[in-house]
Backbone as CSV, one residue per row, in Angstrom:
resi,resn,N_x,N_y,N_z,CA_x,CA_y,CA_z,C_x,C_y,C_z
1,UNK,16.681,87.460,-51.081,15.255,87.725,-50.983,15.063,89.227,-50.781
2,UNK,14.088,89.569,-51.084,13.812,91.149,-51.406,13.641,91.270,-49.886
3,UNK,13.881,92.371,-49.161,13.339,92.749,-47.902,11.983,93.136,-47.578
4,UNK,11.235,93.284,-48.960,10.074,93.944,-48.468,8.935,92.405,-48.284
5,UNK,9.574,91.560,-49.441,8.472,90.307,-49.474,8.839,89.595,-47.724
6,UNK,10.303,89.817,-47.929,10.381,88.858,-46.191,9.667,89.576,-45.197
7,UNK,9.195,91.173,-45.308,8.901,91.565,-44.491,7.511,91.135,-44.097
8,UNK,6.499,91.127,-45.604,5.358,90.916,-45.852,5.302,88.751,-45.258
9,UNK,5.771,88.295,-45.121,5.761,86.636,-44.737,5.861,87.320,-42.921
10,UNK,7.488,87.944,-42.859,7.178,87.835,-41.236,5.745,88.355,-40.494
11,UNK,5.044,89.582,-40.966,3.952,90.487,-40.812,2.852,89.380,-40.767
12,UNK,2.771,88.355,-41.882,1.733,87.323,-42.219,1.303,86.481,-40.857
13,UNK,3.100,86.480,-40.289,3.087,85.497,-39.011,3.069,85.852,-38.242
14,UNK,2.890,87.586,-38.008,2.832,88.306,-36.375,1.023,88.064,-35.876
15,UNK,0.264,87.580,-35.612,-0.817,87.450,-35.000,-0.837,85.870,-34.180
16,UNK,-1.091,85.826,-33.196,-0.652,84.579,-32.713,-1.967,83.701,-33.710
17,UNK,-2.775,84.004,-33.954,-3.870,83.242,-34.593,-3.586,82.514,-36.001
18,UNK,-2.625,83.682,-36.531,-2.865,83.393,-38.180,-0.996,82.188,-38.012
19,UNK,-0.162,82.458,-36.790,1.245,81.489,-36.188,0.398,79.999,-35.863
20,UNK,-0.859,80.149,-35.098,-1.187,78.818,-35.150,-1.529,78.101,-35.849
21,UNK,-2.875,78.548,-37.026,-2.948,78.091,-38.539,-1.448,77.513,-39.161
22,UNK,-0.597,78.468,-39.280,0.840,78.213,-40.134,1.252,76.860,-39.258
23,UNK,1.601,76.811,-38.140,1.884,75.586,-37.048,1.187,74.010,-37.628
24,UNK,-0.182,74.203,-37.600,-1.178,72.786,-37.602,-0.714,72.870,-38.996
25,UNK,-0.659,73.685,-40.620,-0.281,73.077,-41.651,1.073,72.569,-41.653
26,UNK,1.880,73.010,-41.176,3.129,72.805,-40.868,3.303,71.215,-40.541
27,UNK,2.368,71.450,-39.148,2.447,69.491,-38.725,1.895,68.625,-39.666
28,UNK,0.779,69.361,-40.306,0.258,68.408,-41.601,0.997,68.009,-42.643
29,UNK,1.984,68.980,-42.717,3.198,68.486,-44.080,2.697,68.666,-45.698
30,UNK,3.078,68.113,-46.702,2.861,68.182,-47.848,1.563,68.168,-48.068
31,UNK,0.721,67.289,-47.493,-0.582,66.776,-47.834,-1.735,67.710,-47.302
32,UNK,-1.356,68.992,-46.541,-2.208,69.682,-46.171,-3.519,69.447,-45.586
33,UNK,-4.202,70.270,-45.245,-5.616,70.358,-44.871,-6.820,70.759,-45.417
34,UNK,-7.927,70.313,-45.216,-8.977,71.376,-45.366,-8.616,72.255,-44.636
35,UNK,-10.045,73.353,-44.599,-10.296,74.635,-44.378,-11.373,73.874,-43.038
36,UNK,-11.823,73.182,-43.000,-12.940,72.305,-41.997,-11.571,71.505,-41.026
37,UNK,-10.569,71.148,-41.560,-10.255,69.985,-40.792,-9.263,71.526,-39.618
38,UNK,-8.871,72.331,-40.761,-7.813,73.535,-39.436,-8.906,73.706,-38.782
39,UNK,-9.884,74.406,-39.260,-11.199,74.747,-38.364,-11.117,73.929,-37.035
40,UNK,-11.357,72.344,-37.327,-11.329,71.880,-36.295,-10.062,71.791,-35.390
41,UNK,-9.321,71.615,-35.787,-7.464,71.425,-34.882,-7.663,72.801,-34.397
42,UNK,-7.937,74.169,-35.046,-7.820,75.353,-33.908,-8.863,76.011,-33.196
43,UNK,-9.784,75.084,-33.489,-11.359,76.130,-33.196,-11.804,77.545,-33.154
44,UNK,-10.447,78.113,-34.611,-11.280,79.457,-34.907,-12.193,78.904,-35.753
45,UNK,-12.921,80.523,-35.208,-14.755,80.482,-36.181,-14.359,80.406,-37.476
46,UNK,-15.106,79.947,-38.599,-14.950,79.831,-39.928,-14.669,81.352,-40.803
47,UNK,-15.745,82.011,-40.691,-15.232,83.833,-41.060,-13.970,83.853,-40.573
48,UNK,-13.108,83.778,-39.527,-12.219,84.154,-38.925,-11.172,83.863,-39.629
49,UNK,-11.331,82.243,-39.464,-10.404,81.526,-39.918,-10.247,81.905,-41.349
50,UNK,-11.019,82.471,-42.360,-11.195,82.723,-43.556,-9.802,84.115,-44.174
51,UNK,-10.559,84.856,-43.147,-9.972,85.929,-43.313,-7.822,85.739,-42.533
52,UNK,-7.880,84.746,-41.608,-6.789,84.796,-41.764,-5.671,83.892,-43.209
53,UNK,-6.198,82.852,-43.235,-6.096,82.238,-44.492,-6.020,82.826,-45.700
54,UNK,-6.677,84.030,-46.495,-6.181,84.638,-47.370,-5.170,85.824,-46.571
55,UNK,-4.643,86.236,-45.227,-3.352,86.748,-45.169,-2.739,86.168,-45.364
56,UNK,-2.868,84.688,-45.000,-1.296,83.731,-44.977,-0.968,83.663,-46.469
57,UNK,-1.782,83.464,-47.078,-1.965,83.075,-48.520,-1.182,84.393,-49.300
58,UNK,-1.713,85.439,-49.031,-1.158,86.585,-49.569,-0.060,87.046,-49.331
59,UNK,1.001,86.562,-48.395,2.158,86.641,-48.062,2.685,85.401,-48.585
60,UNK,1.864,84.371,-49.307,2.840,83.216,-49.779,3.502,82.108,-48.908
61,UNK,2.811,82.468,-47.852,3.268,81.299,-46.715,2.453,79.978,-46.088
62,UNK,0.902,80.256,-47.495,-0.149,78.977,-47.181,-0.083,79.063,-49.102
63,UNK,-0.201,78.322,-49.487,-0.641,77.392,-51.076,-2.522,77.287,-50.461
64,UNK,-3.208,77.616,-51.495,-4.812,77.061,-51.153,-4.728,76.386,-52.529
65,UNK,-5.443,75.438,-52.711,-5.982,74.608,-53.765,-7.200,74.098,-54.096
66,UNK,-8.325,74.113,-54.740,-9.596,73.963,-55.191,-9.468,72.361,-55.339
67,UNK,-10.258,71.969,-54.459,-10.316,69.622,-54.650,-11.850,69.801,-54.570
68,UNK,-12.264,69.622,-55.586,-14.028,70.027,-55.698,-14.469,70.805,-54.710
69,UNK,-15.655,70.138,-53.983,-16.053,71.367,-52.821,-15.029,71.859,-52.100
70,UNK,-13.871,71.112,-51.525,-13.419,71.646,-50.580,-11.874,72.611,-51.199
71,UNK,-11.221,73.405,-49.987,-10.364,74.036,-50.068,-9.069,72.894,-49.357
72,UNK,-7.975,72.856,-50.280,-6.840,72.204,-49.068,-5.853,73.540,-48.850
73,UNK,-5.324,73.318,-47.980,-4.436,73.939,-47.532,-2.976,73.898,-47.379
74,UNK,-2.178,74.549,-47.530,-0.615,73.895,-47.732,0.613,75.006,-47.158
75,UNK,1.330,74.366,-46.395,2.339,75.358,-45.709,3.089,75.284,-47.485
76,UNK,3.830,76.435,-47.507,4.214,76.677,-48.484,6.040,76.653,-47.836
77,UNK,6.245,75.186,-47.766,7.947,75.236,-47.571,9.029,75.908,-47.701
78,UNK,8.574,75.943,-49.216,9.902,76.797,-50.159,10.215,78.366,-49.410
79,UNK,8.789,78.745,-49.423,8.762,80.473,-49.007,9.357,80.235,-47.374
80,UNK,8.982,79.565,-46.918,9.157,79.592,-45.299,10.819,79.119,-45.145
81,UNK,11.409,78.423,-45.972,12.868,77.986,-45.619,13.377,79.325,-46.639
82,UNK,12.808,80.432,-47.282,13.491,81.340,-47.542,13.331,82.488,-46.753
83,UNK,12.401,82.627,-46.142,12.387,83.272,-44.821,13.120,83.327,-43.800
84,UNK,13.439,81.633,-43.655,14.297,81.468,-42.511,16.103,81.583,-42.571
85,UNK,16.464,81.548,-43.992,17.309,81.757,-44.690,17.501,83.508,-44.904
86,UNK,16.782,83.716,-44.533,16.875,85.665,-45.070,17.134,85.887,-43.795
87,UNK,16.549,85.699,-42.348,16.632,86.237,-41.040,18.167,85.432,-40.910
88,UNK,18.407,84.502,-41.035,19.512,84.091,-40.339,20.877,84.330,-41.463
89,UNK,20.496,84.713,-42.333,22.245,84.572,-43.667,22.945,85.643,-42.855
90,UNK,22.687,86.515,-41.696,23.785,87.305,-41.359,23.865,87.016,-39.908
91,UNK,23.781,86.022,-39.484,24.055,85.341,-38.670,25.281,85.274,-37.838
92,UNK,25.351,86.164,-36.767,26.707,86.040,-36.055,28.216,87.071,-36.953
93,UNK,27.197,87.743,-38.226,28.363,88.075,-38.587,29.163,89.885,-37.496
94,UNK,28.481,89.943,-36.709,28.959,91.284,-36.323,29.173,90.314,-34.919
95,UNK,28.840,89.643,-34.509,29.653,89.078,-33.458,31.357,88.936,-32.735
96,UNK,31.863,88.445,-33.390,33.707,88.613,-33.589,34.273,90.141,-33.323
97,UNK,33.356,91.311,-33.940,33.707,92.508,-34.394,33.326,93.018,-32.951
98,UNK,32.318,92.904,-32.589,31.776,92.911,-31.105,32.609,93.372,-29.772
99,UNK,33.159,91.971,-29.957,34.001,91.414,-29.065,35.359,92.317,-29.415
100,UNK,36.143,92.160,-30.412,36.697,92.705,-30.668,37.004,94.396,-30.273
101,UNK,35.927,95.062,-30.370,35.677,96.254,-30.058,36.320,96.315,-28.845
102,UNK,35.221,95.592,-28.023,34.882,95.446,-26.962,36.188,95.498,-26.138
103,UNK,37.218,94.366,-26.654,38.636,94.366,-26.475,39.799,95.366,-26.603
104,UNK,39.451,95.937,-27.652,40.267,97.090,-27.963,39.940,98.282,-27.409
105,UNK,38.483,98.598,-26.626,38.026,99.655,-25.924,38.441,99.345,-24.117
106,UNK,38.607,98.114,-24.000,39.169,98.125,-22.630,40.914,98.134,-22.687
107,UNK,40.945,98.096,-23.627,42.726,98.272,-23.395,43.568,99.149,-23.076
């Protein structure tokens, strides 16, 4: 994954407001939400909620979809398990080396 798009998803999720939105679609799963039903699960104001919804969206970490009047909403899986896959693929790798050091500097 490019560093700059992972950067732009983590950035999406630094506001605790726009982490709770991502959370309630999250619990909603595939089938998403309205834009009325998050409204209600977080009781941000509608402007609010608006404006965070096209960040999430613009970082690729909410899907919006047109169902006549209403808007649904959709955690966007794919992007979010490549997110979580980008922070963790180097995972523990300087760990061993660490220690190691660490060992060879007290000796």
């Amino acid at each position: 994954m490019d560093p700059s798009l992972a950067a732009q998803g983590f950035s999406a999720m630094g506001s605790e407001a726009r982490l709770e939105v991502l959370r309630v679609l999250v619990r909603a799963g595939e089938a998403g939400l309205t834009v009325g039903e998050i409204r209600d699960r977080t009781g941000i104001a509608a402007s609010t909620l608006a404006h965070h919804l096209k960040f999430l969206a613009a970082a690729d970490v909410v899907a919006q979809e047109k169902a006549g009047r209403s808007t649904i909403c959709r955690a966007n899986f794919t992007h979010l398990e490549r997110l979580a896959g980008f922070i963790l693929s180097e995972c523990c790798q300087d760990a061993d080396a660490g220690v190691a050091g660490k060992v060879a500097n007290d000796g």
